[in-house]
Steps between C-alpha positions, in 0.01 A plus 500: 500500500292254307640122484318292204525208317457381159481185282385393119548331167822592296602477184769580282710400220792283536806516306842236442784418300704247564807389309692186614781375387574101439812373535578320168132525404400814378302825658121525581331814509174482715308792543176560658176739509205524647250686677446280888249626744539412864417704880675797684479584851645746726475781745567890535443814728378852439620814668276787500681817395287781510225606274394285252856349499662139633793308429478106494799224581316165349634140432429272241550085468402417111523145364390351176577143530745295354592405161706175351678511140626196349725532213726207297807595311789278399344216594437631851182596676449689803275686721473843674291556719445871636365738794308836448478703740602811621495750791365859445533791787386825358527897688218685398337856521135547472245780440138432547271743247197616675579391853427683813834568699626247773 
């Protein structure tokens, strides 16, 4: 068994729509894109299998920031304001090329 860890810049692109409606004033469409870069960080094991082979059991924290929208429609303004992150855990199987059995 082989505990690690990992951390490092992340990106990716961001996508929103928002449609609200106002009472007596209309409807504003808001919608959003962009690409945000931010950090990741997490933490896995590897299980020797046999051979060449290993399976993996790893976890993943990724956040790229926050993000406010103001918009005005009607007559009225407002803000969102926004959270992105997410949490990643991945199973994996892996075969090293060219490596001497464990």
């Amino acid at each position: 068994m082989l505990p690690y860890g990992t951390a490092g810049v992340a990106y990716g692109q961001l996508r929103s729509n928002y449609t609200l409606n106002l009472q007596n004033t209309g409807v504003a469409a808001v919608n959003f894109k962009d690409v945000k870069a931010g950090w990741t960080a997490g933490a896995g094991l590897e299980f020797a299998l046999g051979g060449n082979w290993s399976t993996k059991l790893e976890y993943l924290y990724v956040d790229l920031g926050e993000n406010e929208i103001t918009f005005s429609a009607g007559g009225v303004s407002g803000t969102v304001e926004r959270r992105f992150a997410d949490h990643i855990a991945r199973v994996g199987v892996n075969y090293r090329f060219g490596a001497a059995p464990f």
